[in-house]
LUMDREN-816191 format. One record per residue: residue number from 0; x, y, z of N, C-alpha, C, CB in turn. Coordinates in steps of 0.2 Angstrom, whole numbers, m for minus. Atoms other than C-alpha are relative to their C-alpha. Glycine has a CB too. Example, Ala and Ser with C-alpha at 12.3 -4.5 7.8 and 13.67 -1.06 7.14 Angstrom:
0,4,m6,0,62,m22,39,4,6,0,m5,0,6
1,m4,m6,m1,68,m5,36,m4,5,3,2,2,m7
# end
This chain:
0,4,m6,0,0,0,0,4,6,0,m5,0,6
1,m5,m5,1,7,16,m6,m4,7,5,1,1,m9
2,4,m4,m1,4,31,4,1,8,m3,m1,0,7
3,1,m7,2,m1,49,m1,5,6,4,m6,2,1
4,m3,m4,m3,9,64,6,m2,1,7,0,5,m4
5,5,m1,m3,m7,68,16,0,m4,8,m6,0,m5
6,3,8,m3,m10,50,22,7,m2,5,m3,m7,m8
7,m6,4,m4,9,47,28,m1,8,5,11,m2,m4
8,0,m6,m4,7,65,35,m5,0,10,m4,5,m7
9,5,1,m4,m8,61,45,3,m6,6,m7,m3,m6
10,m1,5,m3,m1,43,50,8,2,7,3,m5,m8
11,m4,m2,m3,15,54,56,0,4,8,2,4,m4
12,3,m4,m4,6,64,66,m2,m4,6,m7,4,m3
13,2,3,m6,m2,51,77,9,m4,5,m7,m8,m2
14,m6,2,m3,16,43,79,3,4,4,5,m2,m3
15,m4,m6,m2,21,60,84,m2,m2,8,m4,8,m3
16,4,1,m7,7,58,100,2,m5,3,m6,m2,m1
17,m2,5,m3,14,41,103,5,1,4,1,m4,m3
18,m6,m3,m4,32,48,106,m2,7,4,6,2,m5
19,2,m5,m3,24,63,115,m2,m2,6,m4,5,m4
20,1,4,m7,16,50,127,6,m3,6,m3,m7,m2
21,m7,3,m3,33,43,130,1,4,3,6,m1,m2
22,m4,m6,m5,40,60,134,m1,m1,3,0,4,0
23,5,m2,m6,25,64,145,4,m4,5,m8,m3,0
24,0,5,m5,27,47,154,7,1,1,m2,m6,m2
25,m4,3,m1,45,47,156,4,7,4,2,m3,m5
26,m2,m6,0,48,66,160,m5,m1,8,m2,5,m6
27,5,0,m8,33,63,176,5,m4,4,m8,m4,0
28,m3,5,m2,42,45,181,9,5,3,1,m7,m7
29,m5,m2,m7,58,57,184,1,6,3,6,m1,m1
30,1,m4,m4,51,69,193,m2,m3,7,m5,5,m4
31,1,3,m7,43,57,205,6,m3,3,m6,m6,m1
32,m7,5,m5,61,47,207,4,7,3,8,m6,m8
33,m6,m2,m3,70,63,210,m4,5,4,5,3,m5
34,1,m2,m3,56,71,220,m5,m1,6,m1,3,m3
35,4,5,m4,47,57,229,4,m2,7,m2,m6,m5
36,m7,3,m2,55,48,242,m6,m6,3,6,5,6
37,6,7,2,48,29,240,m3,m2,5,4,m6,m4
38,7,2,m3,32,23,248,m3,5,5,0,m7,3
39,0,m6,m6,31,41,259,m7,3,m7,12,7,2
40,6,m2,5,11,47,249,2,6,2,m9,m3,2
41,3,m6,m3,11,63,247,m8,4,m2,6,4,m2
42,6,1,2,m6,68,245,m3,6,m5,m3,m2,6
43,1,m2,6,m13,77,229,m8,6,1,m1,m6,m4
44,9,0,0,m32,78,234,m1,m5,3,m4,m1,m7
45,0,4,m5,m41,70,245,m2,m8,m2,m4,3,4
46,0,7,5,m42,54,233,4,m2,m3,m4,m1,m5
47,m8,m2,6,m25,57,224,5,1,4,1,7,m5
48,m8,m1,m1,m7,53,233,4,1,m7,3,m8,4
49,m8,2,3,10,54,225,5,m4,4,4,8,m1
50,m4,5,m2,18,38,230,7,m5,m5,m5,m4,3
51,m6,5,5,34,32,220,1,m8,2,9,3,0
52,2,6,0,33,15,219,5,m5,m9,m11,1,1
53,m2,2,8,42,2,207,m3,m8,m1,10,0,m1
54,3,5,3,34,m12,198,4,m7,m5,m3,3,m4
55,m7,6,6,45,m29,191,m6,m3,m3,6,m7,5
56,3,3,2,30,m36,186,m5,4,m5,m1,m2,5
57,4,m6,7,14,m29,173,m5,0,6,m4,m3,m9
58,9,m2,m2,m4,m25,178,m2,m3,6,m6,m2,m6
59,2,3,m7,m8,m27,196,7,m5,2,m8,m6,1
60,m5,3,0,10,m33,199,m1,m8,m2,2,1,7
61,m1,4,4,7,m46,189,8,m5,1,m1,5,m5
62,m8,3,1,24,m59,191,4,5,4,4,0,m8
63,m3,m5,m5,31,m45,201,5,m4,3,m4,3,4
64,m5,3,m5,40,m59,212,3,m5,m5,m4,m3,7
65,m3,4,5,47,m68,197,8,m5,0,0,5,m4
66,m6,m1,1,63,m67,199,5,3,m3,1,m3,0
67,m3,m7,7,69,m55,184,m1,m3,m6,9,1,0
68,0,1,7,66,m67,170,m7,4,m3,m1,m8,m1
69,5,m3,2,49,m58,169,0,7,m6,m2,2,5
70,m2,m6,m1,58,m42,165,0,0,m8,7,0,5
71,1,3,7,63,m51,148,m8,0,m6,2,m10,1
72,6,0,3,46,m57,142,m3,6,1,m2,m5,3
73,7,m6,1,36,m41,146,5,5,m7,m4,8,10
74,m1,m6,8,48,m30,134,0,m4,m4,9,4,m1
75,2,4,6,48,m44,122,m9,1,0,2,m10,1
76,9,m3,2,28,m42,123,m2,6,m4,m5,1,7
77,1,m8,2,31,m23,123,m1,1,m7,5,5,2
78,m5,m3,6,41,m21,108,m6,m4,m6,10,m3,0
79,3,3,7,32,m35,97,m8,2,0,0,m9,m1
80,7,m3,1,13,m28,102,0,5,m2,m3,1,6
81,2,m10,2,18,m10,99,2,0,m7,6,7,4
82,m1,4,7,27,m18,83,m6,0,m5,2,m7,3
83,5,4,4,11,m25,77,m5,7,0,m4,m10,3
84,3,m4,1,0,m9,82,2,6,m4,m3,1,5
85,m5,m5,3,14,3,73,m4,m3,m8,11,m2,2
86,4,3,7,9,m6,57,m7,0,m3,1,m7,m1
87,4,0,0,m8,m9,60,m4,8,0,m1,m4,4
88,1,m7,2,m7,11,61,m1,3,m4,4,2,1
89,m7,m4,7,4,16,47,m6,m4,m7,13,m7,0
90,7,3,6,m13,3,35,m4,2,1,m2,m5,m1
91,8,m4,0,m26,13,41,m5,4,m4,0,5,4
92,5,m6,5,m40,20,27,m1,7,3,m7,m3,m1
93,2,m6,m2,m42,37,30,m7,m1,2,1,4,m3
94,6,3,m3,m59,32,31,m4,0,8,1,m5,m1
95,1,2,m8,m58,27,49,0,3,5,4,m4,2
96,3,m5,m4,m61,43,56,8,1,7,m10,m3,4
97,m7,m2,m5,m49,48,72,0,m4,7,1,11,2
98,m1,6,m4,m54,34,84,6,m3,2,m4,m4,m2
99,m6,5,1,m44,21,78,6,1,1,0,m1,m5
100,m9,1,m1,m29,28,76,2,4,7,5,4,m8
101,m1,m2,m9,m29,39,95,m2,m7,2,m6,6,5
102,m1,6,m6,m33,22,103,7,m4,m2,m7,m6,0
103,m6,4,1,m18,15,93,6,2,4,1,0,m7
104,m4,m7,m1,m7,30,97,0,1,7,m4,6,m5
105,m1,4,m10,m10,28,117,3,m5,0,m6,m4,4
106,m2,5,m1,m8,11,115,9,m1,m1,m4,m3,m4
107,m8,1,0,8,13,109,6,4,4,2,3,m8
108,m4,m3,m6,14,27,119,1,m4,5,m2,5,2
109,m1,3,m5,11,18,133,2,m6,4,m3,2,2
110,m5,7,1,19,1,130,5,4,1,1,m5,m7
111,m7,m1,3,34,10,123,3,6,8,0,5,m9
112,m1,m6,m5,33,22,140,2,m6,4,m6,6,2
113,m3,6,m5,34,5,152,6,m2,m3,m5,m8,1
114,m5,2,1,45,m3,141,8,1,1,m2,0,m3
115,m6,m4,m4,59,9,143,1,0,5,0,6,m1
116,m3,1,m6,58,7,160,2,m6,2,m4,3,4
117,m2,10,m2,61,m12,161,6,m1,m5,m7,m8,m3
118,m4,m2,4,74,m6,147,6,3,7,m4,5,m6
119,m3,m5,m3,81,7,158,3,m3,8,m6,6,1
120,0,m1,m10,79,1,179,0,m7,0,m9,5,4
121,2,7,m4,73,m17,176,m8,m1,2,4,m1,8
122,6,m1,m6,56,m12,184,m4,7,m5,4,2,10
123,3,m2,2,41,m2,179,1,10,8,m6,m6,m2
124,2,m5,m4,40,17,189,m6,1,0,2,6,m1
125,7,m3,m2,24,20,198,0,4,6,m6,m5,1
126,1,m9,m8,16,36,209,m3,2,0,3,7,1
127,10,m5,m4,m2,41,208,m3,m8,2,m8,6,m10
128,4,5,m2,m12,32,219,m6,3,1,3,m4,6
129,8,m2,m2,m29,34,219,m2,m5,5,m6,m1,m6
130,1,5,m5,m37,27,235,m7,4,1,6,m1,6
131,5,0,m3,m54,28,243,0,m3,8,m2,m2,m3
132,2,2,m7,m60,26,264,5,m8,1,m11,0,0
133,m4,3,2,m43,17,263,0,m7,m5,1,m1,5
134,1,8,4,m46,5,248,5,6,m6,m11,m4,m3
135,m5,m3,4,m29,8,237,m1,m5,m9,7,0,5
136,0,4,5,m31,4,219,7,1,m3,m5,2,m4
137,m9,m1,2,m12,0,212,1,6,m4,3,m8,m4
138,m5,m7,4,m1,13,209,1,m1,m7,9,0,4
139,2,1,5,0,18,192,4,6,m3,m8,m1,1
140,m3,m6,0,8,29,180,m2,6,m9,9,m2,3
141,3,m4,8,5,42,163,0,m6,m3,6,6,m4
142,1,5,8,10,27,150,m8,m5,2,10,m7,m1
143,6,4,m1,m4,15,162,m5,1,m2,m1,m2,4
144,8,m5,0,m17,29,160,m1,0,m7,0,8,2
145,2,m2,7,m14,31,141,m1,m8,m1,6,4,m7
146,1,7,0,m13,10,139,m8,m1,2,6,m5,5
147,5,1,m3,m30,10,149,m6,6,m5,1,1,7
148,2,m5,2,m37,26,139,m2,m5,m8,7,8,1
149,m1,2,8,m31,18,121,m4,m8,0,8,0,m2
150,4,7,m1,m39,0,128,m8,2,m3,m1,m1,10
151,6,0,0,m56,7,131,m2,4,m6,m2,3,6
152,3,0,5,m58,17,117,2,m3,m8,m2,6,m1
153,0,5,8,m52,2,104,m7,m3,2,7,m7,m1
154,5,4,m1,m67,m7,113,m6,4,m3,m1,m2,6
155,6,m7,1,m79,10,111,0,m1,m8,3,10,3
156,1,m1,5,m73,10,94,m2,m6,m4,5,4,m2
157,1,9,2,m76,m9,90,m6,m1,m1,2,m5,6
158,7,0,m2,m93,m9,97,m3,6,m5,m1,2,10
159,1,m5,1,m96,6,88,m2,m3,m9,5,5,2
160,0,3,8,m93,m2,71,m2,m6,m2,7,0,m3
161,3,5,4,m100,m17,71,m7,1,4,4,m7,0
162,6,m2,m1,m116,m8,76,m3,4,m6,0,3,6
163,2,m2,3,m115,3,62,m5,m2,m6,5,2,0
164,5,3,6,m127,m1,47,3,3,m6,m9,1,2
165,m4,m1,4,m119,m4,32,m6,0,m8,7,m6,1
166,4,m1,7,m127,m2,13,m3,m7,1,6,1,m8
167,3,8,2,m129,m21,12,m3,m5,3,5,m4,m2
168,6,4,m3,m139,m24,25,m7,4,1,1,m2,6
169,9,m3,2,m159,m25,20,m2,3,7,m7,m8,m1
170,0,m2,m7,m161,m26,40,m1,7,2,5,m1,3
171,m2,m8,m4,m154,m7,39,m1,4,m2,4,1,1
172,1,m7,8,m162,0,26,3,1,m6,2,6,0
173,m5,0,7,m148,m2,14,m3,m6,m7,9,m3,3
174,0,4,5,m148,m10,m2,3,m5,m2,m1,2,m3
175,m6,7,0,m141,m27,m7,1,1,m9,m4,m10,3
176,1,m2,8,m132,m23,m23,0,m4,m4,4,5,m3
# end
């Protein structure tokens, strides 16, 4: 597939967002290592600490107590998921409106934002903790929020499209050509 000026232009743009997630994420992570001091909350709001915190494991410490081989496998996951959504990017119809490729474009940022840290430390950096009438939901950090962000709306947009009604269904009014 060849692209237009427009279309790599367009495709450039969301990559842009992807490396801009990193930044984000990696510019916060070291502001929390060099202004935190680790598991001491400081508190934000009254539902929002800042607690630096580090992660060997994935999502909900996940393997966390592994012993380091984990460390391997999640950047191998990282790299070949952000891999496959980089491409799945870069073939997008313009068509597909600006969903698609922001959930992609999260998604990638914020793989490529953990990854660097299990690259970097071994371990993932986390520091906002949201908590409730003491109920702490795991520490968590910019790249988790766009990974979670770019999750929900690939589902939104998922759900979205195969709700849509297409020409070639009678069902929908359309015609069968």
């Amino acid at each position: 597939m060849k692209l237009t000026a427009p279309a790599r232009g367009r495709r450039l743009l969301w990559l842009a967002l992807s490396l801009a997630i990193i930044g984000l994420d990696q510019w916060t992570k070291m502001l929390a290592q060099t202004g935190l001091t680790y598991h001491e909350p400081v508190a934000i709001a009254p539902f929002v600490n800042f607690t630096l915190t580090f992660n060997p494991g994935a999502a909900f410490s996940f393997l966390g107590d592994a012993g380091g081989w984990q460390r391997w496998l999640f950047i191998g996951i990282g790299v070949v998921v952000s891999a496959i959504l980089v491409v799945w990017l870069v073939r997008l119809p313009r068509e597909r409106g600006y969903g698609l490729p922001l959930a992609l474009a999260l998604l990638i940022g914020g793989a490529l934002g953990n990854v660097w840290d299990r690259i970097a430390i071994g371990m993932v950096v986390d520091f906002i903790d949201v908590h409730w009438r003491g109920w702490h939901w795991p520490a968590f950090n910019v790249a988790d929020s766009a990974i979670t962000m770019g999750a929900a709306l690939l589902v939104i947009v998922s759900i979205r499209t195969e709700m849509r009604p297409t020409d070639a269904n009678p069902s929908q009014g359309g015609e069968v050509p």
